[in-house]
C-alpha positions in Angstrom: 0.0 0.0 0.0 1.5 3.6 -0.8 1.9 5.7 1.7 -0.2 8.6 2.0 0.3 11.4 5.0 -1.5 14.2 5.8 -0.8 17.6 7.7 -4.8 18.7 9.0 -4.3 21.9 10.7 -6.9 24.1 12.7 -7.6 27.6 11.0 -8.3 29.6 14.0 -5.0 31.6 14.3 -1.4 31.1 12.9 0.7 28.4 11.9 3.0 27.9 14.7 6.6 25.9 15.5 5.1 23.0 16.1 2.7 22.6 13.5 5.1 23.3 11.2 7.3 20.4 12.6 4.3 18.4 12.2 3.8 19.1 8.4 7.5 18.8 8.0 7.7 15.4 9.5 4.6 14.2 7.4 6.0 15.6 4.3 9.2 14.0 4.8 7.8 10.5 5.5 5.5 10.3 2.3 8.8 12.1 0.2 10.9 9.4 1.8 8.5 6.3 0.5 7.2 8.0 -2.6 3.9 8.7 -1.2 1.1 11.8 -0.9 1.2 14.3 1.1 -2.5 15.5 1.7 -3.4 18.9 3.3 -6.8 19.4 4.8 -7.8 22.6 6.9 -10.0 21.5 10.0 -12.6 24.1 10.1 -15.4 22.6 11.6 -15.2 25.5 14.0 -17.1 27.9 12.0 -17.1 30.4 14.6 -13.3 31.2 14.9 -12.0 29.4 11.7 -10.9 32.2 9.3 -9.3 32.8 5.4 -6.6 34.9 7.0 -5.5 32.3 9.2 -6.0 29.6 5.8 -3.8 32.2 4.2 -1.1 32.8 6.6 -1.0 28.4 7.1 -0.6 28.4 3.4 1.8 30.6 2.7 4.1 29.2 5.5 4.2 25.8 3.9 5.3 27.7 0.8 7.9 29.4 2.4 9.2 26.5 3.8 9.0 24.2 0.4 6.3 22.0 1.8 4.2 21.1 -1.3 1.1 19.0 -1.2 -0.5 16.9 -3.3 -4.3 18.3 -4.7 -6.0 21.0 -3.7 -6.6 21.5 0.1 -9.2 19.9 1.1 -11.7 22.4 3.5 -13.1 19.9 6.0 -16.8 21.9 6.8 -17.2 21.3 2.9 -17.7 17.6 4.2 -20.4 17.9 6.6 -22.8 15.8 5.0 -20.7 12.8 4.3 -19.8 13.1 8.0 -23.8 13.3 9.0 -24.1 10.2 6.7 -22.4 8.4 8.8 -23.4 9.4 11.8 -26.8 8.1 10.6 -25.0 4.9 9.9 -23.3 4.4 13.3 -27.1 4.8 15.1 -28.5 2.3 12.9 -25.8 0.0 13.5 -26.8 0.7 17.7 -23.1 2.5 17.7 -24.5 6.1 18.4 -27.7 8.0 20.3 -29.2 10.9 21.0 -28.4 12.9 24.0 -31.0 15.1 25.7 -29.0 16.1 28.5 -29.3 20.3 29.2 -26.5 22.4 29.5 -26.9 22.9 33.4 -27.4 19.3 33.7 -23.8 18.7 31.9 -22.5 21.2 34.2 -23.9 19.7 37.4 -22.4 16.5 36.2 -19.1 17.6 36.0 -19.5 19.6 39.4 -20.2 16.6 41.1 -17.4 14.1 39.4 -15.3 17.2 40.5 -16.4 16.6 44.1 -16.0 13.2 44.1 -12.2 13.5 42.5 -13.3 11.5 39.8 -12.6 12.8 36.1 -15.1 14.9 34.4 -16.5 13.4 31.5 -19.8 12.3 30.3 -21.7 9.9 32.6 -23.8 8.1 29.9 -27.2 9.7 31.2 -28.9 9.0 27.7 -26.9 6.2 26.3 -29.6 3.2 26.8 -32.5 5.3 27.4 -35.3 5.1 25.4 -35.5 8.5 22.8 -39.5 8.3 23.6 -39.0 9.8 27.3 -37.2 13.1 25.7 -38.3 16.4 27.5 -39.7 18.5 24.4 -38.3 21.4 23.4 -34.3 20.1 23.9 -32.4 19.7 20.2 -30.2 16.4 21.2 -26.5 15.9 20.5 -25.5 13.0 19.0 -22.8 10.7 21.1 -20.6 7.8 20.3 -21.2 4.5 22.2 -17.8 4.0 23.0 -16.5 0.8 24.3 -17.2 0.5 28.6 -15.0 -3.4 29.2 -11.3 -4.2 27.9 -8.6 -1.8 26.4 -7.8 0.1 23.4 -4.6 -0.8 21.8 -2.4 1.5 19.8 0.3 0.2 18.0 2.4 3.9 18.2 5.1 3.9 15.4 7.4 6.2 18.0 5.9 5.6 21.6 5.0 1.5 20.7 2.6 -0.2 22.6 -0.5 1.9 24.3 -2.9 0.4 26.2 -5.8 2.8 27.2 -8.0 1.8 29.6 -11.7 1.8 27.9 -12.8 3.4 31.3 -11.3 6.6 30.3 -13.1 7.1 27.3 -16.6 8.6 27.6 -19.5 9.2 24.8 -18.0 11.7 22.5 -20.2 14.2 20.9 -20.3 13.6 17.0 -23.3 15.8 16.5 -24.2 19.3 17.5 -27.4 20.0 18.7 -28.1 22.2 15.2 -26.5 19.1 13.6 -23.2 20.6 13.0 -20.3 17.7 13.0 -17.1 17.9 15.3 -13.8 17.3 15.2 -13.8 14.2 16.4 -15.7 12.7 13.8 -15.0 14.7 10.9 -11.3 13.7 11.2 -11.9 9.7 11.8 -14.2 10.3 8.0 -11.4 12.6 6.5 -8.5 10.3 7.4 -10.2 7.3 5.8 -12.3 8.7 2.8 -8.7 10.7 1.7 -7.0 7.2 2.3 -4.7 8.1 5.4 -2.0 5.5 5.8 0.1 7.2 8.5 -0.5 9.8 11.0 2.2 12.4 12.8 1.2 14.2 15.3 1.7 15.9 18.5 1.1 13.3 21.7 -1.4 15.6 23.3 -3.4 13.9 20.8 -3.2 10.5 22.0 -6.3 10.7 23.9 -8.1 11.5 20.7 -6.4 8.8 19.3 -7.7 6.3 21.8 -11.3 7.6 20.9 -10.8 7.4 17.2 -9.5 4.3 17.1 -12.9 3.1 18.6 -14.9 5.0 15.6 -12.7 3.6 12.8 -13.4 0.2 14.5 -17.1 0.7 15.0 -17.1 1.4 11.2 -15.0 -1.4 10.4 -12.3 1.2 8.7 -9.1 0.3 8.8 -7.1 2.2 11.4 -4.5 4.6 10.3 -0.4 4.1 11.7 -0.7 6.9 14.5 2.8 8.0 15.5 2.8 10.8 18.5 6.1 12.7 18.5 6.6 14.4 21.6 5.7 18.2 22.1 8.1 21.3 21.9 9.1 23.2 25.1 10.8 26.2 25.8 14.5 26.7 27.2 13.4 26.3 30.5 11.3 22.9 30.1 7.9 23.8 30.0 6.1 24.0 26.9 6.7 25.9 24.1 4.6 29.6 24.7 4.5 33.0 23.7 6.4 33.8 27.0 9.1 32.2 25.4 9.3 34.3 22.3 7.4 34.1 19.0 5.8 30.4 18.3 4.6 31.7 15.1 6.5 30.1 12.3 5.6 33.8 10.2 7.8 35.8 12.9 10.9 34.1 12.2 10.3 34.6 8.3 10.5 38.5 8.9 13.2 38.6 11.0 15.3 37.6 8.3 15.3 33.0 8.8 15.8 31.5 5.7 13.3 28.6 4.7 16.1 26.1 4.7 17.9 26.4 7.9 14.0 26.7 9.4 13.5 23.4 7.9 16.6 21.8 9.4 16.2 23.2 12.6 12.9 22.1 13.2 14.2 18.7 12.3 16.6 18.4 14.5 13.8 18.9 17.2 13.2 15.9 18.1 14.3 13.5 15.2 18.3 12.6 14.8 20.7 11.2 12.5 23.6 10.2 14.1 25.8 13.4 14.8 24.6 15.1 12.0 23.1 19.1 12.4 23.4 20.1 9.1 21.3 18.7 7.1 19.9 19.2 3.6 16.6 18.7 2.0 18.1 16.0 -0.4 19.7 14.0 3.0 16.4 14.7 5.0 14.5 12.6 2.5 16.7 9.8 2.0 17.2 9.4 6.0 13.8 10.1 7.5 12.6 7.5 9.7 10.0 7.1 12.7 13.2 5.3 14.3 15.0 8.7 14.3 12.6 10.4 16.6 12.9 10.7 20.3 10.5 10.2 23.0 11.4 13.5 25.0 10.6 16.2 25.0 13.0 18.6 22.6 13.9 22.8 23.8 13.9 25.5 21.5 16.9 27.6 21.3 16.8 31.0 19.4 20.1 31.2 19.2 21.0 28.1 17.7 18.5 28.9 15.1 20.4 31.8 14.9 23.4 30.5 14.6 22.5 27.6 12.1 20.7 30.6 10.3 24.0 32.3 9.6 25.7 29.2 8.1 23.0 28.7 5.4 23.2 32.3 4.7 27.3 31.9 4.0 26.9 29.1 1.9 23.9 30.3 -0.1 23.9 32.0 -3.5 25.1 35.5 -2.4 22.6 36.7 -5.6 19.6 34.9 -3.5 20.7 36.6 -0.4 21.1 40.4 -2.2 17.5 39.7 -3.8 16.1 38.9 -0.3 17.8 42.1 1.2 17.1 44.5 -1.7 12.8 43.4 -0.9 13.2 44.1 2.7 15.5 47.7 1.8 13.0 48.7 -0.5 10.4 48.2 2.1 12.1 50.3 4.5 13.4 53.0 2.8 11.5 53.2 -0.8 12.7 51.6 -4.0 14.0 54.9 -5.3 16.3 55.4 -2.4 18.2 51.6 -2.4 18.5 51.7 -6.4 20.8 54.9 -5.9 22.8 53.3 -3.0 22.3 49.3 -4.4 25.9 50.1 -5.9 26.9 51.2 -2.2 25.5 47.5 -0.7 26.8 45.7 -3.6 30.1 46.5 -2.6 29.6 45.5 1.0 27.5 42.4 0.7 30.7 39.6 0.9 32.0 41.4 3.9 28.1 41.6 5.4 27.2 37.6 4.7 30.3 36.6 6.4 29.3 38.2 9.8 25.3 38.0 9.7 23.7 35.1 11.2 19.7 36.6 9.7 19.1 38.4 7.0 17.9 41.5 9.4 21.1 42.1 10.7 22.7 42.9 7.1 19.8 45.6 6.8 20.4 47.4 10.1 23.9 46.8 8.9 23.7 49.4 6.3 20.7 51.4 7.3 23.3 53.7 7.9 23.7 54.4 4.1 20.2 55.5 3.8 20.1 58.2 6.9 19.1 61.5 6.3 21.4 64.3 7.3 22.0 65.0 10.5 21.9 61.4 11.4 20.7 60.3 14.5 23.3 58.7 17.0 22.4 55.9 19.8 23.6 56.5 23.4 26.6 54.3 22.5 27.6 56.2 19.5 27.1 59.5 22.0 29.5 58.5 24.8 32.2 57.7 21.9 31.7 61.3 20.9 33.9 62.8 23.4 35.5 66.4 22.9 38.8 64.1 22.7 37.6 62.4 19.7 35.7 65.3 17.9 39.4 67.0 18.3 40.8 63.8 16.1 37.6 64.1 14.0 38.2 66.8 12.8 42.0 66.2 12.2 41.2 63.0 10.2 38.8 65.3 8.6 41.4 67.3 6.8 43.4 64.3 6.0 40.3 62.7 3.8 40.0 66.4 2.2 43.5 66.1 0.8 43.3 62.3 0.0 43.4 62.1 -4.0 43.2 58.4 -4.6 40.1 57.8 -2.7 40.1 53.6 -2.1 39.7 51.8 0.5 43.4 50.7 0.1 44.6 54.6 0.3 41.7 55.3 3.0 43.4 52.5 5.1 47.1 54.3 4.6 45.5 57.4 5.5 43.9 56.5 8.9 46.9 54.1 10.3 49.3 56.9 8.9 47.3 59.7 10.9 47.6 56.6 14.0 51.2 57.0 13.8 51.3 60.4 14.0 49.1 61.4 16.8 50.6 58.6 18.6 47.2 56.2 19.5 45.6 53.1 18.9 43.3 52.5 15.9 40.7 52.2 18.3 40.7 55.9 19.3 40.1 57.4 15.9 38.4 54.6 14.4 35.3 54.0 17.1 34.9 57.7 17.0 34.6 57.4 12.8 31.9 54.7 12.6 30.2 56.5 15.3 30.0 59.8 13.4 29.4 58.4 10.2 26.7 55.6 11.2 25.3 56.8 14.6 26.3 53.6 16.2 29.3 51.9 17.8 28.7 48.8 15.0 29.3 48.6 11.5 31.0 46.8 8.9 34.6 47.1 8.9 35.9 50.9 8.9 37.8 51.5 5.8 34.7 49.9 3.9 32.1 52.2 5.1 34.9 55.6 4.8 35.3 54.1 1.1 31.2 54.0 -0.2 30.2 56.6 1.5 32.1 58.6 -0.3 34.9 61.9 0.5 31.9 64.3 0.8 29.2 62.3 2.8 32.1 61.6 5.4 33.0 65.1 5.5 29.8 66.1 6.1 28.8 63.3 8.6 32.2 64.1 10.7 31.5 68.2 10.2 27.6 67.3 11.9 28.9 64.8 14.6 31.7 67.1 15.5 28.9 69.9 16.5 27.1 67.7 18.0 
């Protein structure tokens, strides 16, 4: 049988970390065997299910090269195959109605509160007779799940699960205005689009346990489940906002590129030997279920980071300067980066080798697009003693009467005036980048002298000076 996986994500916000681990994982299995990849948005939540949030899940899978196979599949487009068989499963004595109130649900779960027991349906309808319904309550529609024995799940990364059948109450699959949920929806979807394998977060495996009941009850056979543990945060708790952005779309704008996204998020939690560099091409051909763990993995920011800035030195430097001229032209208008691209150009090599995200090249050179006066940070301020404006201004003349002006001369010229006054590079060169970029970081000195050109330096050092 071909292998066909599916990534079935909920549209009621962003895509985040984890469910973008989850697609990845899915994708990579059915690559890996030549299978399908099958994307289907769960929206049975009408109410908070939106097209931004469809948009925004689609266009992260695109950034990250995740392509499906077919169109998306919109699972509330489904609701009457799912009420079909809902109407099966109650002729078959495998489903009722339920009559129950919502204050008499709620005084149910207050009392299995009391006595410590978990709160869960206690079966109030299941063998009742439909005839002794109050009027005037529209009934859910439950599952009559198994009360003796166990439900097995064969895991394909935690193995054998055995589930108590004690645990698992009557699950709604009907609304009372006839709506279907999740839980149903999802057991239909999985077999109608012909789901051999399932990976997924192990918060689900209570679902699973539930599921695995209905596909049974239908005499469906039962997808390969395999829960992959959750992410957590640096400190060991799970992955949340108070840990930074979990939305996969933050990372994207702050300058991440696709392919180091995609091997970091494989390394959370899957392995290959030593390996932490990994390709698309080598992520294929070694995927397994073996290769992934049953802890618990931590994000780290700054080994994405970190991992981030190798991709971006061994990418095509053109890719990287197309990326960086989009985000520029953003910022400070088209108009303004096509007179200066010449400018960036020149500094790109030198600005790939030290940048770990594609951000930190940009505030790199905002510097070249300041207006005159240019602002200055409180760093760049403390450099700006009266001491330094003195040599400022000194260095000044020096660049007035430079006639060869390259980088190469620029560099005789400022060790030369070193020399001379008798200090360390240091001394005139913090106080240069400071005047000339409003900060105490930059790319390397003689560089930014050389593009700015003689009269934007003059000027820069004349405004910092009377300052």
């Amino acid at each position: 049988m071909s292998v066909v996986t599916r990534f079935a994500p909920s549209p009621t916000g962003f895509l985040h970390l984890g469910g973008a681990r989850t697609a990845l994982f899915n994708w990579l299995f059915a690559k890996r065997y030549g299978g399908k990849f099958l994307l289907r948005i769960e929206d049975t939540d009408r109410v908070r299910s939106t097209d931004d949030a469809i948009t925004q899940i689609l266009n992260g899978l695109k950034w990250l090269g995740i392509e499906w196979d077919g169109d998306p599949i919109l699972q509330h487009s489904r609701a009457n195959r799912h009420r079909e068989v809902v109407s099966f499963l109650m002729d078959s004595g495998r489903a009722y109605k339920c009559y129950c109130t919502a204050s008499e649900l709620e005084e149910m779960r207050e009392k299995a509160r009391k006595q410590g027991n978990p709160v869960r349906y206690d079966g109030t309808w299941r063998d009742k007779d439909p005839q002794d319904a109050p009027p005037g309550i529209s009934p859910v529609v439950r599952f009559k799940a198994l009360i003796e024995g166990e439900t097995i799940i064969d895991d394909g990364v935690q193995g054998k699960i055995s589930i108590s059948n004690k645990q698992v109450d009557d699950m709604v699959l009907l609304r009372a205005d006839g709506s279907p949920t999740y839980m149903l929806s999802v057991v239909v979807d999985d077999h109608d689009m012909g789901i051999t394998d399932a990976i997924r977060g192990d918060d689900h495996l209570t679902n699973t346990a539930r599921q695995t009941q209905l596909f049974k009850a239908l005499a469906w056979e039962t997808p390969k489940f395999s829960h992959i543990p959750l992410i957590h945060g640096s400190d060991g708790s799970k992955l949340s906002k108070r840990h930074g952005s979990v939305e996969l779309g933050f990372y994207e704008k702050m300058g991440i590129l696709p392919e180091a996204m995609c091997n970091y998020l494989l390394r959370l939690g899957w392995s290959h030997g030593d390996d932490e560099l990994i390709s698309q091409e080598q992520a294929i051909k070694w995927f397994s279920l073996d290769g992934i763990g049953k802890s618990p993995s931590r994000f780290d920011l700054d080994k994405l980071i970190n991992m981030n800035g190798h991709y971006i030195r061994s990418s095509d430097h053109s890719k990287i300067l197309d990326e960086c001229y989009r985000l520029l032209c953003l910022k400070w208008g088209k108009e303004a980066v096509d007179e200066n691209k010449d400018k960036f150009i020149y500094l790109r090599s030198e600005l790939i080798q030290k940048s770990n995200t594609i951000i930190q090249i940009i505030e790199s050179i905002d510097f070249i697009f300041e207006k005159k006066p240019i602002s200055y940070d409180d760093k760049a301020l403390k450099i700006l003693t009266n001491e330094a404006k003195i040599l400022l201004n000194k260095i000044a003349n020096e660049f007035l009467e430079c006639k060869d002006w390259s980088e190469e001369h620029i560099e005789e010229i400022v060790r030369s005036f070193v020399k001379k006054e008798n200090i360390k590079l240091g001394n005139i060169a913090q106080p240069i980048r400071s005047a000339l970029t409003g900060t105490n970081t930059s790319p390397g000195i003689f560089s930014i002298i050389f593009v700015l050109g003689r009269s934007e330096v003059i000027k820069r050092i004349s405004d910092a000076v009377k300052k």
